[in-house]
N, C-alpha and C positions, 0 to 999 in steps of 0.2 A: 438568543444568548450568546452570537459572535459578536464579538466588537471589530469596527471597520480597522482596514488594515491598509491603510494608505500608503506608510509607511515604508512599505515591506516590497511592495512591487510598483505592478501597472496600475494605472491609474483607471477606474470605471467609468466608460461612458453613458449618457442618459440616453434610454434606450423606451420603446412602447412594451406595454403589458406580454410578456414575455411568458414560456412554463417559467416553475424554480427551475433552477441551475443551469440558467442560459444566457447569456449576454445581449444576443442576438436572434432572432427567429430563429431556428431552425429548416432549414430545407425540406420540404415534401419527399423529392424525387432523391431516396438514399439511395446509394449503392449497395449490391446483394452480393455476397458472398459464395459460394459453391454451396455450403450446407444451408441455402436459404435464409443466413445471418444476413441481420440488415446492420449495416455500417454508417455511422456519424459520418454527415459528407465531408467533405477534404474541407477545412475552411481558407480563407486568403492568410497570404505569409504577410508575417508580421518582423520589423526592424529588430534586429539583434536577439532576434525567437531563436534558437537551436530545432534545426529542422525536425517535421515532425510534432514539435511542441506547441505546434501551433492549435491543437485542437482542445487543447486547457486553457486556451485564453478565451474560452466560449463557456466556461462553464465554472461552478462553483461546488458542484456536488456529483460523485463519481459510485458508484456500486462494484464489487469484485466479488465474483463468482470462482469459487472451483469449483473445477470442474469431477466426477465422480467417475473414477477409475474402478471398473467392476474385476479385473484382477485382483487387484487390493482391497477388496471388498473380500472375495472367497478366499484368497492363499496367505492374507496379509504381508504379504511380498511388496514391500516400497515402491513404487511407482514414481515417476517422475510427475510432481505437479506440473497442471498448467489451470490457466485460469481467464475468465473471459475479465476485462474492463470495460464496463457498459457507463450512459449518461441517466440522467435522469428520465427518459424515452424509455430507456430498452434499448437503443442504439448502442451496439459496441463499439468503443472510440478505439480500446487496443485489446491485444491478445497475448497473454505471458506464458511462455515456458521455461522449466527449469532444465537446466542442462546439465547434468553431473550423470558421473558413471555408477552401475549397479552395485561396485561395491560400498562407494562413497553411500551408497542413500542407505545399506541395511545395514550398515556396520556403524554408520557414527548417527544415525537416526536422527529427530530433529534439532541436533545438534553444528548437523554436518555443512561444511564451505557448500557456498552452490554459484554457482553464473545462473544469472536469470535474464532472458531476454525477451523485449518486449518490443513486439512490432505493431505497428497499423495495418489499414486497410488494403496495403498494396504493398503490404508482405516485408517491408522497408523495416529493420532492426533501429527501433527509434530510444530506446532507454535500455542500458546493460546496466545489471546491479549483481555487484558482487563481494559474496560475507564470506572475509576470510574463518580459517577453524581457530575458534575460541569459547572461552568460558563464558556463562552467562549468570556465575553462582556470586551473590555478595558476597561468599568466602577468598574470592580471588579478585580483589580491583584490581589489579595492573593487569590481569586480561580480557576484559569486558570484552562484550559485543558490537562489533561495526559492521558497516554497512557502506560502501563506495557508491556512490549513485554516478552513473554516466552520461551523459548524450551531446550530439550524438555517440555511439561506442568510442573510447578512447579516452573521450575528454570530460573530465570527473568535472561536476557543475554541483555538487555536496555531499555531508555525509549524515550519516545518521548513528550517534554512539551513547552506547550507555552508561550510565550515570551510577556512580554507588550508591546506594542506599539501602538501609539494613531489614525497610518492610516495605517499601512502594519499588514497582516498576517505573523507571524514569532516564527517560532519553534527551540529547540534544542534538538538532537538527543544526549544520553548519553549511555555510557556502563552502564553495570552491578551493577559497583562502582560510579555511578552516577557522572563519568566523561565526560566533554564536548567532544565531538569526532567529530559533524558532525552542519551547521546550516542552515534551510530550509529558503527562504523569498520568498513569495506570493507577486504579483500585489495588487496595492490598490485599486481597485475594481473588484470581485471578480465574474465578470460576463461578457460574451460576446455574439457574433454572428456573428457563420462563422467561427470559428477560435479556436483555444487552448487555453487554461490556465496554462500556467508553470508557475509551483515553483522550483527553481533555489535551489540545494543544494550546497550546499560551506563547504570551511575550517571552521575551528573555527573562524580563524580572517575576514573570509569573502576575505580574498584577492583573491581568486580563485575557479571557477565553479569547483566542484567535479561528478554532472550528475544533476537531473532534473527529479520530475514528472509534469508528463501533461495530466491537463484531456480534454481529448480530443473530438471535436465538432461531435457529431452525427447524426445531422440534424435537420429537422424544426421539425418533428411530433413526433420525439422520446424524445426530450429538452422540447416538449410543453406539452405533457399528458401522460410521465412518471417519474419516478425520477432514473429511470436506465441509469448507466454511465460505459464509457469505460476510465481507464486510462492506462499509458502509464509512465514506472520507467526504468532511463539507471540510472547505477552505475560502475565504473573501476570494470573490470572483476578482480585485486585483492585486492578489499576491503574486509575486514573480513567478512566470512558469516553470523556472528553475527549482525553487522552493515546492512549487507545487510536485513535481516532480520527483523530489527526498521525500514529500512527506508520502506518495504512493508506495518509494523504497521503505519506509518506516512501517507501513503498515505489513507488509511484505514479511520482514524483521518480525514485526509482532507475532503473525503468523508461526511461523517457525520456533518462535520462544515458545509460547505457549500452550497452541492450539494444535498442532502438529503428532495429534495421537489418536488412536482410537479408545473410544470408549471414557466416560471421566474417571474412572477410576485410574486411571495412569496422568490424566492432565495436569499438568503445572500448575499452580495454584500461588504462586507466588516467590520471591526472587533469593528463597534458599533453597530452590531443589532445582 
């Protein structure tokens, strides 16, 4: 259900019977982390890649894990996300933390600006993403929600911002030059059971599915008294690794709009509350 995206980026090479979501074989011999995490090996640099970025030009399909903060489990006391980024292996390609201070996370709750950064297997700060404090209510368009995507840190490579609209969640993905490249649209109610929640990425004109994050259902105990979620992002294996890259900050964004609560009876449900 993706239509190829030639367009959009790198170009795919013909390659032997591969897993999904890999360009190339994969490596045996990963590298091991301290806590026994096994790590996406380092792949070769790529021409005019942003360092780092180079382990998305290997793949088409990504998983994110948060990770379950057992303080915030018993005192509900906000805790700083972090989250693993795994490949279609199991292999983690990267590791996100959110970096904000303890007043910023219980006072303005998933609401709140964050720095988030995102490094590799050799601890290397390879993607900053950073949402300023704003509205995410259709009652206020002039101050929707953004999303700065970085890399390396410093140097913004797109963005990801939200779109008015009076009953759908709906973003667009832009380059650098704050050109339309990619546009996300969310279900109009923004909650279930038993089941996914994809958001549908497309062209610009919407004529065609480009890939899809989905977050995805993780059960009755874990949906009911945590706010920890697992999603799920396919992209064409040659969409610009830049793009690929907004679209990880997009889902990031998504997170924090909606899913960023305990329990569904407080969850967001859609783009008037």
């Amino acid at each position: 259900g993706v239509a190829a995206a030639g367009g959009y980026g790198y170009q795919a090479q013909a390659t032997n019977p591969v897993p999904p979501g890999f360009a190339v074989p994969p490596i045996q011999n990963q590298p091991i982390g301290n806590e026994g995490t096994i790590w996406m090996p380092v792949p070769p640099a790529f021409p005019s890649c942003p360092p780092g970025l180079e382990y998305l030009t290997q793949i088409d399909q990504i998983l994110i894990h948060q990770k379950i903060e057992l303080l915030e489990i018993l005192t509900t006391f906000e805790t700083k996300n972090k989250y693993e980024i795994k490949n279609t292996l199991g292999q983690r390609v990267y590791y996100a933390e959110e970096d904000t201070d303890c007043c910023t996370r219980n006072c303005c709750g998933p609401s709140r600006p964050f720095t988030l950064r995102i490094t590799d297997n050799l601890s290397h700060e390879v993607i900053t993403l950073q949402r300023p404090l704003r509205c995410s209510s259709c009652c206020f368009p002039c101050c929707l929600q953004e999303l700065e995507v970085q890399a390396p840190p410093g140097r913004p490579v797109g963005y990801v911002v939200q779109n008015w609209h009076p009953c759908l969640p709906k973003f667009t993905i832009q380059d650098e030059k704050r050109m339309d490249i990619l546009k996300i649209a969310g279900p109009c109610v923004v909650c279930s059971c038993c089941e996914d929640i994809d958001f549908e990425v497309k062209s610009v004109d919407e004529s065609c599915a480009v890939g899809r994050i989905s977050k995805q259902w993780t059960g009755f105990l874990k949906e009911a008294v945590t706010d920890t979620d697992n999603f799920g992002i396919t992209f064409p294996m040659d969409l610009d690794v830049k793009m690929k890259a907004v679209m990880i900050g997009a889902c990031f964004l998504i997170d924090f709009m909606f899913f960023e609560h305990v329990g569904d009876k407080n969850q967001r449900s859609g783009v008037w509350q």
